[in-house]
PLY file of the C-alpha trace (Angstrom):
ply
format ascii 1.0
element vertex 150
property float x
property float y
property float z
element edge 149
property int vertex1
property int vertex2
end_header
21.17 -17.45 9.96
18.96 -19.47 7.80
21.44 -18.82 4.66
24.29 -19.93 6.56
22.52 -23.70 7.58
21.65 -23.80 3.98
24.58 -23.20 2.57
27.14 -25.59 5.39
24.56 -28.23 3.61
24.98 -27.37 0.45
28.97 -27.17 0.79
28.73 -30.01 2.94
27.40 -32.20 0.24
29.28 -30.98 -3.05
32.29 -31.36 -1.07
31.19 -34.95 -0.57
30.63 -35.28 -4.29
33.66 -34.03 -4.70
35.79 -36.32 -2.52
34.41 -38.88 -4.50
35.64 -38.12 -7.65
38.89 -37.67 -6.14
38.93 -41.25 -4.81
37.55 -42.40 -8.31
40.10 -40.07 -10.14
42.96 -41.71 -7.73
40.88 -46.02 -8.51
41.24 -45.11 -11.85
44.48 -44.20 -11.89
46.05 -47.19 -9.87
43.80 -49.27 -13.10
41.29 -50.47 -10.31
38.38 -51.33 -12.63
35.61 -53.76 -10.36
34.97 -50.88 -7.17
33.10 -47.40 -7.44
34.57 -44.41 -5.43
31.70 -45.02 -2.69
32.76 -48.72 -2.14
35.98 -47.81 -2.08
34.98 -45.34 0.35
33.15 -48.05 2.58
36.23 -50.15 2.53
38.07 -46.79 3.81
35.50 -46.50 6.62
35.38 -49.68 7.68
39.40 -50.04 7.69
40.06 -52.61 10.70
36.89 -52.71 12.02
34.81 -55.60 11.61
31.19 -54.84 11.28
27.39 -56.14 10.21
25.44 -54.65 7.48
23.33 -52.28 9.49
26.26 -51.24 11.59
27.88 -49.88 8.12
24.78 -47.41 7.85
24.27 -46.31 11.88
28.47 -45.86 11.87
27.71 -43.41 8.67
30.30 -45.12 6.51
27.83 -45.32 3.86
25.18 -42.95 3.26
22.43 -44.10 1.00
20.06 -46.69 0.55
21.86 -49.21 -1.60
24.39 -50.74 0.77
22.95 -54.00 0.89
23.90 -53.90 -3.15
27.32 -52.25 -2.55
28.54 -54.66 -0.34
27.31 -57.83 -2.25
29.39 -56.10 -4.98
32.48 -55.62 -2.84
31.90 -59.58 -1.50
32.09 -60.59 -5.14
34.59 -58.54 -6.12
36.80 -60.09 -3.25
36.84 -56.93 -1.03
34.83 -57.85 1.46
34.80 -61.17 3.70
31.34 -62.02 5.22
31.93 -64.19 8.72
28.83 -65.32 11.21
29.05 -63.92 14.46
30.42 -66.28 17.30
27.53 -64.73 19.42
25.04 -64.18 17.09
24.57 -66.83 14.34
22.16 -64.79 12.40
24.32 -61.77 12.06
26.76 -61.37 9.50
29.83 -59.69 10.01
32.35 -58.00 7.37
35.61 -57.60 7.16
37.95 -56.10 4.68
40.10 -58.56 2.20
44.27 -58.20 1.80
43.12 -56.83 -1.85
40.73 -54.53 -0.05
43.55 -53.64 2.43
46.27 -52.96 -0.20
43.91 -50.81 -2.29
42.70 -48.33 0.70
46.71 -48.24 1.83
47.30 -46.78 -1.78
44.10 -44.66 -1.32
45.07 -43.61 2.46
48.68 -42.39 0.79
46.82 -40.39 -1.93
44.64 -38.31 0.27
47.51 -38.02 2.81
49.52 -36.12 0.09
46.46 -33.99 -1.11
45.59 -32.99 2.98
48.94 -32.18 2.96
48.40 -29.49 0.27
45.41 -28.12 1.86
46.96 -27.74 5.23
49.79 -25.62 3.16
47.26 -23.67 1.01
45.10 -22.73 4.51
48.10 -22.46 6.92
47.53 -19.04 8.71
44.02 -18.76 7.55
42.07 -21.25 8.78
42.91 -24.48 11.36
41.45 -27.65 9.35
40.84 -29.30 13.17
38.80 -26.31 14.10
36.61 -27.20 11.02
36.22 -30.41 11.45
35.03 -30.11 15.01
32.82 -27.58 13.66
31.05 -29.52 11.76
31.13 -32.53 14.21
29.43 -29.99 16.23
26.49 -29.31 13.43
26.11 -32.70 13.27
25.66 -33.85 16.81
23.52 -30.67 16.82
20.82 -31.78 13.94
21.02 -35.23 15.66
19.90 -34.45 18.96
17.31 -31.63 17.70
16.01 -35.00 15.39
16.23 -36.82 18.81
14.48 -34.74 20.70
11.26 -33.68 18.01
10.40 -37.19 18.18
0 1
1 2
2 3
3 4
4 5
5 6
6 7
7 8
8 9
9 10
10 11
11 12
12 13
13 14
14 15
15 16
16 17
17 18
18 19
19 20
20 21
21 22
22 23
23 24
24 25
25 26
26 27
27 28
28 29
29 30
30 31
31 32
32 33
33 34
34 35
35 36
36 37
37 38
38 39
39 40
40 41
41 42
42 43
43 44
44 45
45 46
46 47
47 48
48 49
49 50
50 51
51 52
52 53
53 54
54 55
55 56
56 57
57 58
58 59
59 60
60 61
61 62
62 63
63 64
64 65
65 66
66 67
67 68
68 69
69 70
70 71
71 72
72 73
73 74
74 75
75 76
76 77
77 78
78 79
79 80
80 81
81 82
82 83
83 84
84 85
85 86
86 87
87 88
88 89
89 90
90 91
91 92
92 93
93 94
94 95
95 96
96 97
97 98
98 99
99 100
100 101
101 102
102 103
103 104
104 105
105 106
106 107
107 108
108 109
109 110
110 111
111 112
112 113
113 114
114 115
115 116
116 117
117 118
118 119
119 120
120 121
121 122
122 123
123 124
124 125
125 126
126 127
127 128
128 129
129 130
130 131
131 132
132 133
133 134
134 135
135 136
136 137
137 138
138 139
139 140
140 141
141 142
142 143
143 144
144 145
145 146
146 147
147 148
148 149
């Protein structure tokens, strides 16, 4: 049992690594030279949603602990829109760009195509909704055993 939790975190995360480089492979082919593959992966997560700083972490759309840095970059780079709260003057809130919105459509159309050939190449042997509510599952799971230990 203890292999098994290892290894859904070790997948876990070089299948992260490796959805990056996809998204950089597909940046560098559209000749999108100013974004990384994990700001182009915030601007992905965020999509419509308009969001502070902080909120970008808790929500998970960005894992690490430069996002202060990545979305200064994406601000300058004319991705990103930073707006003051109606309610909350102090509070920043961000919001994606047209540039920002064009360059996740062309993104969104990529990955679209390339579930599309994983659904085919798994059809009959696996159900990719299954999976992902699997891991859903592990993942409420470590967060309410971190909850709970406190």
């Amino acid at each position: 049992m203890k292999n098994s939790c290892v290894d859904i975190s070790i997948y876990g995360e070089r299948n992260y690594k490796l959805f990056l480089d996809i998204i950089k492979r597909e940046i560098d082919k559209l000749k999108y030279t100013d974004i990384t593959a994990i700001q182009a992966l915030i601007l992905l997560n965020l999509g419509d949603n308009v969001v502070t700083i902080s909120e970008v972490i808790s929500r998970g759309y960005y894992i690490g602990s430069n996002a202060s840095y990545n979305v200064k970059k994406l601000v300058k780079s004319g991705y990103i829109t930073q707006v003051s709260s109606d309610y909350d003057k102090r509070a920043v809130l961000l919001k994606l760009t047209p540039k920002a919105t064009t360059l996740c459509a062309k993104i969104d159309k990529s990955i679209e195509a390339q579930m599309n050939g994983l659904e085919k190449t798994i059809k009959g042997k696996l159900d990719l909704k299954s999976g992902i509510e699997f891991l859903k599952t592990i993942e409420r799971f470590w967060q309410n055993l971190l909850q709970t230990r406190i």
